[in-house]
NUNU-835960 format. One record per residue: residue number from 1; x, y, z of N, C-alpha, C, O in turn. Coordinates in nm, 2 decimals. Layout:
N
    nr      npx      npy      npz     capx     capy     capz      cpx      cpy      cpz      opx      opy      opz
   NUM        X        Y        Z        X        Y        Z        X        Y        Z        X        Y        Z
...
//
This chain:
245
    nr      npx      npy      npz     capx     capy     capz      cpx      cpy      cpz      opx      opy      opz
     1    10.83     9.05    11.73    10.86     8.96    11.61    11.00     8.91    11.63    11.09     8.99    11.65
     2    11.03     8.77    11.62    11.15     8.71    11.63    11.23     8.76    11.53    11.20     8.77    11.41
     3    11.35     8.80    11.56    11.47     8.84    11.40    11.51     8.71    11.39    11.50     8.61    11.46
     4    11.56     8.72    11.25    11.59     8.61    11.13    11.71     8.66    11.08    11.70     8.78    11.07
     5    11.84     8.62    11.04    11.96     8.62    10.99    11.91     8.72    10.84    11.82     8.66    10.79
     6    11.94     8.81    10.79    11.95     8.93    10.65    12.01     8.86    10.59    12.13     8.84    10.62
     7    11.95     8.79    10.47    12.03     8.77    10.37    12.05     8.89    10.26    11.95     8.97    10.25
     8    12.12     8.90    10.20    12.17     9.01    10.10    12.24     8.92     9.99    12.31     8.83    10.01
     9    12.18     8.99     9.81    12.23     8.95     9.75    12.33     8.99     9.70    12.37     9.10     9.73
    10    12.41     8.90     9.60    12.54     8.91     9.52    12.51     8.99     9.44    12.60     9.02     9.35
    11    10.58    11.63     9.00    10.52    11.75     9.00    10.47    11.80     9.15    10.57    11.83     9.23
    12    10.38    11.80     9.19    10.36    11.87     9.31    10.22    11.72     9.34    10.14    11.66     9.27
    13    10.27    11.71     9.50    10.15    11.64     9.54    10.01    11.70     9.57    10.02    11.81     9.63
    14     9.91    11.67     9.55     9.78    11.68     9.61     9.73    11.60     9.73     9.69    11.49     9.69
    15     9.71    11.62     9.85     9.68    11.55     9.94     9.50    11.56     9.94     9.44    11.66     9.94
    16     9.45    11.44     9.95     9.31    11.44     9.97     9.33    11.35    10.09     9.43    11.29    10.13
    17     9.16    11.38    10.15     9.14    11.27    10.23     9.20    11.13    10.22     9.17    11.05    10.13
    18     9.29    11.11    10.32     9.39    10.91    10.30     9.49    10.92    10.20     9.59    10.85    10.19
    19     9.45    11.00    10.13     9.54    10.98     9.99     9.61    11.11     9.91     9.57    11.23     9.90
    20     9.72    11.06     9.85     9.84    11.09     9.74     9.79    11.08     9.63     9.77    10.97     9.59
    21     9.76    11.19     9.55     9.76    11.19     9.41     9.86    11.25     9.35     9.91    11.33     9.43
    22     9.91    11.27     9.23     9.99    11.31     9.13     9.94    11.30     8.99     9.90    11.19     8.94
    23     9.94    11.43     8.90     9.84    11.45     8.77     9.99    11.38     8.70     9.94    11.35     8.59
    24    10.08    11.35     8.70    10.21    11.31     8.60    10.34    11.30     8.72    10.44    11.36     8.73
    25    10.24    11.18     8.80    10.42    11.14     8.89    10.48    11.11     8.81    10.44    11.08     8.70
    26    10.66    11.11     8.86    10.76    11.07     8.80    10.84    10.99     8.94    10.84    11.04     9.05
    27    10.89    10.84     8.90    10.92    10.75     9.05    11.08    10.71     9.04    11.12    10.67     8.93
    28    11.15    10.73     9.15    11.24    10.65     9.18    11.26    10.51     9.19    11.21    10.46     9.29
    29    11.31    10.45     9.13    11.33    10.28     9.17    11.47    10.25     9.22    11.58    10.25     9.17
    30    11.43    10.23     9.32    11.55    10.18     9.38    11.56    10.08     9.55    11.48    10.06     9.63
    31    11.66    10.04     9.53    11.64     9.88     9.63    11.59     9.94     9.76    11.63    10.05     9.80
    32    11.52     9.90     9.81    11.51     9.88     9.94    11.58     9.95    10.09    11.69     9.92    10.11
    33    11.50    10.05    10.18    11.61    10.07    10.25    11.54    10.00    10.42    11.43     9.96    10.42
    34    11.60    10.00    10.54    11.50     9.97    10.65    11.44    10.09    10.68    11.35    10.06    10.75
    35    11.44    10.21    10.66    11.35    10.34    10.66    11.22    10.29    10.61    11.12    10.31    10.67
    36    11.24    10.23    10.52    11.12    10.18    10.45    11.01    10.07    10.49    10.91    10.06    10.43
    37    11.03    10.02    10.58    10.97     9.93    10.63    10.84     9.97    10.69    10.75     9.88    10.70
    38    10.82    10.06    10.74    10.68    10.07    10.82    10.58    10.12    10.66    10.47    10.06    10.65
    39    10.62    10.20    10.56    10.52    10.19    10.41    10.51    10.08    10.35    10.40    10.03    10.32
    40    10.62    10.04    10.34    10.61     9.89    10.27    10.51     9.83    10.34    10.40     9.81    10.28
    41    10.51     9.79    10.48    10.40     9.72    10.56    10.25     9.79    10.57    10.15     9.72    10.60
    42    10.23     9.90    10.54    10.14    10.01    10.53    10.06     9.92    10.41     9.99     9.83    10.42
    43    10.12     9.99    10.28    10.12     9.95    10.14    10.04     9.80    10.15     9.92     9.77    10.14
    44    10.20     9.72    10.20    10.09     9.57    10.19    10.01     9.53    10.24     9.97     9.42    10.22
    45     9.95     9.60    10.33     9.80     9.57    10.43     9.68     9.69    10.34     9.56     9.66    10.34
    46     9.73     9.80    10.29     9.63     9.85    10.22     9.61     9.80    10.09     9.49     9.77    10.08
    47     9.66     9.79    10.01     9.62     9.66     9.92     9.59     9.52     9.91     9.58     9.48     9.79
    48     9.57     9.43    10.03     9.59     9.32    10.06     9.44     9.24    10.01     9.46     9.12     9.98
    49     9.33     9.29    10.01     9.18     9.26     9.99     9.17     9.30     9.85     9.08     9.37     9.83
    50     9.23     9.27     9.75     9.21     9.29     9.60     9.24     9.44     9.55     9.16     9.49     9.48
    51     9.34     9.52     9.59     9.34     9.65     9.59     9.31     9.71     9.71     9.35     9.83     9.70
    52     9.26     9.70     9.80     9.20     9.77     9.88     9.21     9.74    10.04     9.26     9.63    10.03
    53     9.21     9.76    10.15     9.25     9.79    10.29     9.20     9.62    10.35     9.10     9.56    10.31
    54     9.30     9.56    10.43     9.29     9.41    10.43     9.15     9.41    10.58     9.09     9.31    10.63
    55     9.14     9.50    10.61     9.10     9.52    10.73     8.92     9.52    10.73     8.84     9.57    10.81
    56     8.89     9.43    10.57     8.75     9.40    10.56     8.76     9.22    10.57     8.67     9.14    10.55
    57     8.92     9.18    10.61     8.85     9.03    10.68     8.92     9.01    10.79     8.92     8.91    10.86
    58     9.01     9.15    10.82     9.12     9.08    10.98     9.08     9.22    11.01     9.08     9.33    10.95
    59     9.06     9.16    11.19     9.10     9.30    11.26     9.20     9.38    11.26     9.18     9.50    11.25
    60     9.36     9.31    11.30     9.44     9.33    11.28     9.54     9.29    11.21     9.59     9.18    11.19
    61     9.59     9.45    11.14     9.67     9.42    10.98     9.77     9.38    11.08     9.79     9.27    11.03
    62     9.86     9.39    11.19    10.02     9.36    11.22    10.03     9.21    11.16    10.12     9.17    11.08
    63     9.90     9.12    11.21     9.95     8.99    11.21     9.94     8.95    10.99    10.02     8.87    10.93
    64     9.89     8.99    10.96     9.90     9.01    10.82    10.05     9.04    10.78    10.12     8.96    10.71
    65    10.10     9.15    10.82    10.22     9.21    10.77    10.33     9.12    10.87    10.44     9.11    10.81
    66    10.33     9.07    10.95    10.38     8.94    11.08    10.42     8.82    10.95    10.53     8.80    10.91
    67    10.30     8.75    10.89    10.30     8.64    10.82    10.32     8.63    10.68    10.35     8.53    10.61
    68    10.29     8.76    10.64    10.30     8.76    10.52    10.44     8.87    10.41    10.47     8.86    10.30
    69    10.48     8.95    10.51    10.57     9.04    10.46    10.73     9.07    10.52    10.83     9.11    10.46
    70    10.73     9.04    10.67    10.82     9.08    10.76    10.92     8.96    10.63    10.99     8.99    10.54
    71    10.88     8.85    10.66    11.03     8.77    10.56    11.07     8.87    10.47    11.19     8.91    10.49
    72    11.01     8.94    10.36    11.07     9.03    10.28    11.18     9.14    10.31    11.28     9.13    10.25
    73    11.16     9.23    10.40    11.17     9.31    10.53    11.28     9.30    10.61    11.36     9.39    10.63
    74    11.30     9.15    10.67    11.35     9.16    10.73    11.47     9.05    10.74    11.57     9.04    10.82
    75    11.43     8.97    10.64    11.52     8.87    10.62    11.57     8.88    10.46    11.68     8.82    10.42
    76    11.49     8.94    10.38    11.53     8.95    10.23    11.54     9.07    10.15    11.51     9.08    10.03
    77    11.60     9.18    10.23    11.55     9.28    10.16    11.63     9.34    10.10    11.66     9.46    10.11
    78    11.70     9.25    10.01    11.81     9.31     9.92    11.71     9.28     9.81    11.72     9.35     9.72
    79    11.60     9.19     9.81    11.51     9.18     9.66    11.42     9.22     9.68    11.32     9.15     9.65
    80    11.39     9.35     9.76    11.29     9.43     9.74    11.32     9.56     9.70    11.41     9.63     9.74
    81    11.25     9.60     9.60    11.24     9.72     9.53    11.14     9.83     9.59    11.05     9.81     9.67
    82    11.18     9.97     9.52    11.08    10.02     9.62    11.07    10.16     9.46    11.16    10.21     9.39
    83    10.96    10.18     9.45    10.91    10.31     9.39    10.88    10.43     9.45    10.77    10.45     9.49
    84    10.98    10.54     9.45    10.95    10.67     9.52    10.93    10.78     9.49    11.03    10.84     9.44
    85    10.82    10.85     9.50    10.78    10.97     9.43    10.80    11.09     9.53    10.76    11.08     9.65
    86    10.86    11.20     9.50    10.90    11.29     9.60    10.93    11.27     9.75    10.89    11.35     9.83
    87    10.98    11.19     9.76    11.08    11.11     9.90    10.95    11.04     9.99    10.95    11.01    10.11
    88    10.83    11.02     9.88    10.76    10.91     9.97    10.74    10.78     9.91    10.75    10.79     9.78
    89    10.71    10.64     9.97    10.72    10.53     9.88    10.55    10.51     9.86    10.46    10.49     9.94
    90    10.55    10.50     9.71    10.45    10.48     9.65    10.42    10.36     9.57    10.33    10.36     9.49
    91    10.50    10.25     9.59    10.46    10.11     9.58    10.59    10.05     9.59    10.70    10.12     9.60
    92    10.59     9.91     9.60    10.69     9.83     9.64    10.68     9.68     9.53    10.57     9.65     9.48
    93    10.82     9.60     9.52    10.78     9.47     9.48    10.91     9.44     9.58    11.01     9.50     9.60
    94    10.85     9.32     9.65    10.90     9.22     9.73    10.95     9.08     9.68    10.86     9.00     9.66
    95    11.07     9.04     9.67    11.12     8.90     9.60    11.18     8.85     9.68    11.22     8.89     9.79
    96    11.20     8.73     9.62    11.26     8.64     9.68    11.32     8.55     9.58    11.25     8.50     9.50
    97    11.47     8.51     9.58    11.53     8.41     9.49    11.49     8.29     9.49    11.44     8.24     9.38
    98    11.50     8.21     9.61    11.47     8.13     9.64    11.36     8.07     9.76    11.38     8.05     9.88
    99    11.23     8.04     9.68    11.12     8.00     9.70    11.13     7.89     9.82    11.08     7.89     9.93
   100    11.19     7.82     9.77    11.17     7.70     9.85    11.25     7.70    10.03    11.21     7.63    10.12
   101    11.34     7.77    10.01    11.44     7.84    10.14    11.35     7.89    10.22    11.35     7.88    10.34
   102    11.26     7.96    10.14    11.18     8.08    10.22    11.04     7.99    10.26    10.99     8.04    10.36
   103    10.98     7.88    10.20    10.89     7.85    10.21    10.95     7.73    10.35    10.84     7.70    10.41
   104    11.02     7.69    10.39    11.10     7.62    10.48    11.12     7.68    10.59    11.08     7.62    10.69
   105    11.17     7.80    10.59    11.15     7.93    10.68    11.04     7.89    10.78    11.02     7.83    10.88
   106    10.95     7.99    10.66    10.81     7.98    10.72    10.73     7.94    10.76    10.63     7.98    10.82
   107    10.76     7.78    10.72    10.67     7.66    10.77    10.75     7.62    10.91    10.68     7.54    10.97
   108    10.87     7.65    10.98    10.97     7.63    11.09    10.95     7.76    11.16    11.00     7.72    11.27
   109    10.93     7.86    11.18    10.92     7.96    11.24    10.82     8.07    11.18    10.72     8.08    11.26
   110    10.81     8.11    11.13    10.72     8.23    11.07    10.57     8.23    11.13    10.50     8.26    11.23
   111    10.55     8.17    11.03    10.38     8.05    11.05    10.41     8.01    11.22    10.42     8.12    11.27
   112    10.41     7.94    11.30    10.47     7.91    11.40    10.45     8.04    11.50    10.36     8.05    11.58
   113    10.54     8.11    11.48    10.55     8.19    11.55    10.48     8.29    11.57    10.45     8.34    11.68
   114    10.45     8.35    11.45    10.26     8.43    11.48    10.20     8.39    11.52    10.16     8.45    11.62
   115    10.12     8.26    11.50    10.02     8.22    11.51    10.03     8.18    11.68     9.93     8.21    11.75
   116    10.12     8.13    11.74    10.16     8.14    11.88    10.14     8.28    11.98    10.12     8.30    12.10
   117    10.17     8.37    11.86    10.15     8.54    11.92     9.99     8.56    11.91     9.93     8.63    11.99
   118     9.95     8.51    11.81     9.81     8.53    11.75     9.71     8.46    11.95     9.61     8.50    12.00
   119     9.77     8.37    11.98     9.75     8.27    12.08     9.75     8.36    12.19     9.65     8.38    12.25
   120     9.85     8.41    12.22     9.89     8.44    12.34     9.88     8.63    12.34     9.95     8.70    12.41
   121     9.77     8.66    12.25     9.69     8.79    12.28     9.80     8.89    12.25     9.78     9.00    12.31
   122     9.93     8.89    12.14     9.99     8.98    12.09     9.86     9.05    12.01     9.80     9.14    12.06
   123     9.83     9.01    11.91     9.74     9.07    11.82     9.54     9.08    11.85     9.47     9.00    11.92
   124     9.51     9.17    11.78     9.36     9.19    11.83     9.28     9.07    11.71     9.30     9.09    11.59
   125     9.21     8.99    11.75     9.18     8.95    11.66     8.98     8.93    11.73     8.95     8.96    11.84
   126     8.88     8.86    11.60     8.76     8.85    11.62     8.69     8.84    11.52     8.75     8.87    11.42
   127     8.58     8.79    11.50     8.52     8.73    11.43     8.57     8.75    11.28     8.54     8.66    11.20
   128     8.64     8.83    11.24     8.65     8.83    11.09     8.84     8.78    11.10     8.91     8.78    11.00
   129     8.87     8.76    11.19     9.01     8.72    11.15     9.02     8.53    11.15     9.11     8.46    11.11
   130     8.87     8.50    11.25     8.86     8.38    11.24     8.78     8.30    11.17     8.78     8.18    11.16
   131     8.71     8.37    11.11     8.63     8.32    10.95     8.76     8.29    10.85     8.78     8.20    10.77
   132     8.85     8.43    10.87     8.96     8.39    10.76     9.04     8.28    10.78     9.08     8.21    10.68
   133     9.08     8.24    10.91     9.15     8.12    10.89     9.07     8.05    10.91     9.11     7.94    10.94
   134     8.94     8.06    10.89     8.87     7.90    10.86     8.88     7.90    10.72     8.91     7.79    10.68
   135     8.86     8.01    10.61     8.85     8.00    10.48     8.97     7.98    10.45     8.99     7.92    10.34
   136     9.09     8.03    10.54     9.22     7.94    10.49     9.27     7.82    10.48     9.32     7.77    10.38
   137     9.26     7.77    10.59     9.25     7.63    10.61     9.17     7.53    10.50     9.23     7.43    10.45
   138     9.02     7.57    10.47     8.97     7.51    10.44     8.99     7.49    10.24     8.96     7.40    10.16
   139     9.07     7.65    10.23     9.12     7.60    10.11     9.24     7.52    10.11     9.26     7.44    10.02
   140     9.31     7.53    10.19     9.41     7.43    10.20     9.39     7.27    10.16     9.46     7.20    10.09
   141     9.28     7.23    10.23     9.20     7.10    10.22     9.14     7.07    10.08     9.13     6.96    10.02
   142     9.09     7.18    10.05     9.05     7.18     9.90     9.11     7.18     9.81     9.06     7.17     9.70
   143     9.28     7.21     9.82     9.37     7.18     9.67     9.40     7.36     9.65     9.52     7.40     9.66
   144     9.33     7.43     9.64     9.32     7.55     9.59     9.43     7.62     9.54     9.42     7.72     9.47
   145     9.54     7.57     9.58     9.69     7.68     9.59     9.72     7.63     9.43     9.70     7.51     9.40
   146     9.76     7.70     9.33     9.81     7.62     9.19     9.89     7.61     9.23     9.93     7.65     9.34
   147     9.97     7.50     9.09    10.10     7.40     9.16    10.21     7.49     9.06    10.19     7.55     8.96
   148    10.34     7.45     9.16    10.50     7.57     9.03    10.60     7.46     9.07    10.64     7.40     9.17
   149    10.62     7.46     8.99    10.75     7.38     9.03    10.91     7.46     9.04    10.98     7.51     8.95
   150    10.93     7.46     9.19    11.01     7.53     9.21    11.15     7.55     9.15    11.21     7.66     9.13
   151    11.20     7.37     9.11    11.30     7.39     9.03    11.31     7.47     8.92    11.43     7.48     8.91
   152    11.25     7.54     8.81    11.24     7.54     8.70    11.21     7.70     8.73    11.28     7.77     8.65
   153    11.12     7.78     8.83    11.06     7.90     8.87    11.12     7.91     9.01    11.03     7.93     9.09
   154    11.26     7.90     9.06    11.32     7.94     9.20    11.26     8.08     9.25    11.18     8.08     9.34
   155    11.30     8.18     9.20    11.20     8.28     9.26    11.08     8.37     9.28    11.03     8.37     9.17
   156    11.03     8.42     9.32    10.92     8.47     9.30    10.85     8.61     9.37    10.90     8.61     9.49
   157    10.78     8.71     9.35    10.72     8.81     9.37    10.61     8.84     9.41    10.51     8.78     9.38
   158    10.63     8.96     9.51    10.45     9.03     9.49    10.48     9.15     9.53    10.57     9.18     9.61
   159    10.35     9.27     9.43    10.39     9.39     9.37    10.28     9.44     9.42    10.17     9.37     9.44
   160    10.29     9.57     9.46    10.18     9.62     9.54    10.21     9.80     9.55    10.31     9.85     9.62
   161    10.09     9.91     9.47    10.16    10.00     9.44    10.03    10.06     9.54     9.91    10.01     9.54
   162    10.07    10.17     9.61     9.94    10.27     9.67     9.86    10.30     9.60     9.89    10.34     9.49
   163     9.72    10.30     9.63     9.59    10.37     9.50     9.62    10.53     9.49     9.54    10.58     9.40
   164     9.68    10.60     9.53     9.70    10.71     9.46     9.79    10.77     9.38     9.81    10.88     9.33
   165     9.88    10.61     9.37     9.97    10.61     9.25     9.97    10.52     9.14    10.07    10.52     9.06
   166     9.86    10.42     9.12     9.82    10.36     9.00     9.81    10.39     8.90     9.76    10.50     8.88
   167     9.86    10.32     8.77     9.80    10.38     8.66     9.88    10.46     8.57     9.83    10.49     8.46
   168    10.04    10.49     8.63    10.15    10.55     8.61    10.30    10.49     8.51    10.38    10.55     8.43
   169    10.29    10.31     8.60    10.30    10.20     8.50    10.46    10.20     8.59    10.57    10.18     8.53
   170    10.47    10.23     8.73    10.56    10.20     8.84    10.54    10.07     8.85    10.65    10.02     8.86
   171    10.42     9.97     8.85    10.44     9.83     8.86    10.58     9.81     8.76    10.69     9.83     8.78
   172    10.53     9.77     8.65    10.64     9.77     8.54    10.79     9.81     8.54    10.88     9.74     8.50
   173    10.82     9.91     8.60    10.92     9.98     8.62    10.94     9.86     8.75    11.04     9.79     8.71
   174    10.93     9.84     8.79    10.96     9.78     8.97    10.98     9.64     8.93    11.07     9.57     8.98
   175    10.91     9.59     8.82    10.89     9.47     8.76    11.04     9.42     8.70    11.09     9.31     8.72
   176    11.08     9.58     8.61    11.17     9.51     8.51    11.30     9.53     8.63    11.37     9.44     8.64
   177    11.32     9.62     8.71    11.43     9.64     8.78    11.46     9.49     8.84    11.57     9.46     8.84
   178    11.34     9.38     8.91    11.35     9.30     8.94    11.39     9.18     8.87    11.41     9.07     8.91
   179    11.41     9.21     8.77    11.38     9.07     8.64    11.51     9.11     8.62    11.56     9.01     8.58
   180    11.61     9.21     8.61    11.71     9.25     8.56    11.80     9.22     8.69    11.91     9.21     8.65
   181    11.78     9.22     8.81    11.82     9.13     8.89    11.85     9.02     8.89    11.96     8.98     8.90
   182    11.71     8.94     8.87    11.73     8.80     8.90    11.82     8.78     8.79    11.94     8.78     8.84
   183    11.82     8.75     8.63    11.94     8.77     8.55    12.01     8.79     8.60    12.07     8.69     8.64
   184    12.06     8.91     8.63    12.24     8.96     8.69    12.26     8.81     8.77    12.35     8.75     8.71
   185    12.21     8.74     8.88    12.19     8.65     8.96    12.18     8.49     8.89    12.18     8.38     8.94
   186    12.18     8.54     8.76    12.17     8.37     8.70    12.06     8.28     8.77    12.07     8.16     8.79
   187    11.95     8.37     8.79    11.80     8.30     8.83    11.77     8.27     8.75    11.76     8.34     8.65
   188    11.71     8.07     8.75    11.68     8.04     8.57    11.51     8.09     8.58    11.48     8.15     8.48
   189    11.41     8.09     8.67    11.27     8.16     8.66    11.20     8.26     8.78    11.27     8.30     8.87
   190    11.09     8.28     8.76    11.02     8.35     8.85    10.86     8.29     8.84    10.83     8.24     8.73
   191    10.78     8.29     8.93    10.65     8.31     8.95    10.60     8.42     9.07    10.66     8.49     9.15
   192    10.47     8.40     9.03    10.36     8.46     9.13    10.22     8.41     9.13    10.16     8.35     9.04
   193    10.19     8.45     9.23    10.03     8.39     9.29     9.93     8.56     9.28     9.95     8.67     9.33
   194     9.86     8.51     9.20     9.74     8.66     9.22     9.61     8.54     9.23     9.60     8.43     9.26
   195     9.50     8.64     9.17     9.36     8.58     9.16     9.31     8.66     9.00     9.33     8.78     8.96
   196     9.21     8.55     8.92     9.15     8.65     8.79     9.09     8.77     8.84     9.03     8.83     8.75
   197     9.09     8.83     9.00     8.98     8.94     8.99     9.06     9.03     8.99     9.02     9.14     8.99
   198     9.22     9.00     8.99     9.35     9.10     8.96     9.33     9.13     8.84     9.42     9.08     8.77
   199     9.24     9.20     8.77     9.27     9.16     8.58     9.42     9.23     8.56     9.53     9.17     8.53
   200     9.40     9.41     8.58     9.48     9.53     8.54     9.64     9.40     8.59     9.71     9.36     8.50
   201     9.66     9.38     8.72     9.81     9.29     8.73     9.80     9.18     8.65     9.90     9.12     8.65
   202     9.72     9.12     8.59     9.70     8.99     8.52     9.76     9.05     8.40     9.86     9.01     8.37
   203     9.70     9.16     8.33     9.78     9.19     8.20     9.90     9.22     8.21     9.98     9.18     8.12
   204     9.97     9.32     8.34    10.08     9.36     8.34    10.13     9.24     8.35    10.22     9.24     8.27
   205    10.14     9.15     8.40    10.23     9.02     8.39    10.25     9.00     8.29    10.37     9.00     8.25
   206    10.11     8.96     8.18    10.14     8.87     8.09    10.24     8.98     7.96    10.34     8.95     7.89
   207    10.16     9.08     7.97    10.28     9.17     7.90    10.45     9.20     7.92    10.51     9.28     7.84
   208    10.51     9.15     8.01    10.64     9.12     8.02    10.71     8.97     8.03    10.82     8.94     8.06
   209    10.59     8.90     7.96    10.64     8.79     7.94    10.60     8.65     8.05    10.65     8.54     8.04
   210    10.51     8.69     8.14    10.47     8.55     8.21    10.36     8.49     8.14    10.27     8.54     8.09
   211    10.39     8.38     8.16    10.26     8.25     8.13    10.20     8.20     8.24    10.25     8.17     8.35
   212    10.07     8.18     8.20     9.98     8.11     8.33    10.02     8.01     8.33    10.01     7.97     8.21
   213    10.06     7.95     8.39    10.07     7.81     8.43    10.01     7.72     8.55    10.08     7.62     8.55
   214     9.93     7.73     8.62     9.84     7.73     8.67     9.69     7.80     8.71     9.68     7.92     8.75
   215     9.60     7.74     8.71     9.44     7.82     8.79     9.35     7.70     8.82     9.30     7.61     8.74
   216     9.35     7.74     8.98     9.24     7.64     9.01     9.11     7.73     9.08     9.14     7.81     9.17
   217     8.98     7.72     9.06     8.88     7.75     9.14     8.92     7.77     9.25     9.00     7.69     9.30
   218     8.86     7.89     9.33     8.86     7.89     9.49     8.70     7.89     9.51     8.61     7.91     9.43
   219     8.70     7.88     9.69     8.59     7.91     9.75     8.62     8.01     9.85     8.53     8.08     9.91
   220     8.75     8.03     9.87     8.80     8.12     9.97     8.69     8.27     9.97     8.66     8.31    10.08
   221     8.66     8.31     9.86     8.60     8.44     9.91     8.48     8.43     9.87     8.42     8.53     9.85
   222     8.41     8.33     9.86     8.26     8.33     9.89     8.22     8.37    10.00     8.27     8.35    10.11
   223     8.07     8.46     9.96     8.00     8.56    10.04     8.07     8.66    10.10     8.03     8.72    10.20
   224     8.24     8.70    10.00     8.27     8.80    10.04     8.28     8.94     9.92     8.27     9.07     9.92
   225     8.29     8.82     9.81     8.33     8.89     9.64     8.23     8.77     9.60     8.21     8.66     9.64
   226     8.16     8.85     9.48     8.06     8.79     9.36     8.14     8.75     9.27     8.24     8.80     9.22
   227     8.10     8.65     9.25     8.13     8.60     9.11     8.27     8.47     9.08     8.36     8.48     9.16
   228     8.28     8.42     9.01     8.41     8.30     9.01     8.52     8.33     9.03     8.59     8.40     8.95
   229     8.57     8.27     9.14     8.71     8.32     9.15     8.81     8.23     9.14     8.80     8.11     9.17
   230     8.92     8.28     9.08     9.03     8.17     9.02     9.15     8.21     9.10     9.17     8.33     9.11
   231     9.24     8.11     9.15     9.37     8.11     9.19     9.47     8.08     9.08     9.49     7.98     9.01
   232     9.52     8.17     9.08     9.67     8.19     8.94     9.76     8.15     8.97     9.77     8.16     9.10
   233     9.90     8.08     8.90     9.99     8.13     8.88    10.06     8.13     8.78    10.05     8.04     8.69
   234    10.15     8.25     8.77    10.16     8.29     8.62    10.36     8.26     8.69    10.41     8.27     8.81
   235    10.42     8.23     8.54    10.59     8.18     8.55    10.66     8.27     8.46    10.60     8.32     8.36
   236    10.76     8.29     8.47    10.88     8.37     8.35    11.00     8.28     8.35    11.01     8.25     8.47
   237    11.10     8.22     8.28    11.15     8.13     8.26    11.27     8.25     8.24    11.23     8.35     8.18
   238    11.37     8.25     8.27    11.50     8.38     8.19    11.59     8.29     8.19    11.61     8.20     8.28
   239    11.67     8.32     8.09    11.79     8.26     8.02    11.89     8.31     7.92    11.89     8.31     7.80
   240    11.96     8.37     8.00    12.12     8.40     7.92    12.08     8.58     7.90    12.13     8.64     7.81
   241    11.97     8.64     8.01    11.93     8.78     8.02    11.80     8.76     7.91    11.75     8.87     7.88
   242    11.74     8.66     7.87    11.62     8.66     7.78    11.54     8.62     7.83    11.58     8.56     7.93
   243    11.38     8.64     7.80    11.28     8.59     7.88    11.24     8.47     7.79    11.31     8.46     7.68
   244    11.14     8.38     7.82    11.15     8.22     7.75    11.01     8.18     7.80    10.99     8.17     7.93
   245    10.91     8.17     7.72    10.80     8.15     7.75    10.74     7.99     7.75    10.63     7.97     7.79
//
């Protein structure tokens, strides 16, 4: 993976099969360290398929965690947060101030440059990693992505907690640490992108103050998930340390 210039800003476990449980975790929040980096990437490939292991439409999670996370990681990770329960990390949120810097990036190198590795036999790929970029692409063509306007929502998030620590209300905690950031930072908004089959993150959003401001129909996961699927995005507006709906 090519390096990118670091910006920086101004009870007892139970081990089961794959998984961490806790009857009353209690989590650390705190920024980001590079220790962290191979869970964080763990994390975002095991929840990547609506909650669950991304590895029911790609062979291989690297080029996933390649395209979709290393920016966080490795170029932004003064706005990533990390939730830790007994010195292991049990979910993460990943930010970014500025959307549009990042989205510039990635359209000039990121994008680019996996998909060249993806070419040239870095990663394992096969039938299910090439259905996905046809269903990517093809939503592309179709409109699918909702629209934000970046002036108004500069940065934005995505929050992703291990399934054996759900349910505890660490999103939230990870959430407000972040939002109390961007403030300190004089960020006038935030968004994010989920889907309606996110309900449980659809409410935690809307309960700290985001508004939908976008949803358009997808086709992306036909014949993979039943039923209508909607592309979100939900905005938070902050001003003067207040949220502004």
């Amino acid at each position: 993976m090519r390096q990118w210039k670091v910006r920086t800003p101004s009870s007892p476990l139970t081990r089961l099969p794959g998984k961490w449980f806790m009857s009353n975790p209690d989590a650390v929040i705190r920024l980001y360290r590079p220790v962290d980096r191979e869970d964080v990437l763990r994390i975002g490939a095991d929840t990547a398929f609506f909650g669950a292991p991304i590895e029911k439409y790609m062979e291989d999670r690297r080029i996933f965690c390649d395209i979709f996370y290393s920016y966080y990681t490795d170029v932004e990770p003064g706005y990533c947060w990390i939730a830790e329960v007994e010195g292991r990390v049990a979910g993460f949120l990943a930010g970014c101030p500025d959307s549009k810097a990042k989205a510039g990036l990635y359209l000039r190198s990121i994008l680019p440059g996996s998909l060249g590795s993806l070419i040239r036999g870095k990663y394992q790929s096969g039938p299910l990693t090439r259905d996905y970029l046809h269903r990517l692409v093809g939503a592309g063509f179709r409109n699918e992505a909702p629209h934000v306007d970046f002036k108004i929502y500069p940065a934005h998030l995505h929050i992703n907690v291990d399934a054996g620590f759900r349910g505890h209300g660490f999103g939230r905690r990870l959430m407000n640490a972040y939002l109390g950031q961007l403030r300190g930072g004089q960020i006038t908004g935030v968004h994010l992108n989920t889907t309606s089959l996110n309900e449980a993150a659809c409410r935690l959003y809307e309960s700290v103050g985001f508004r939908l401001l976008d949803a358009r129909p997808t086709r992306m996961w036909e014949g993979i998930v039943e039923g209508h699927v909607e592309n979100r995005c939900y905005g938070l507006q902050l001003r003067n340390g207040q949220t502004s709906n």
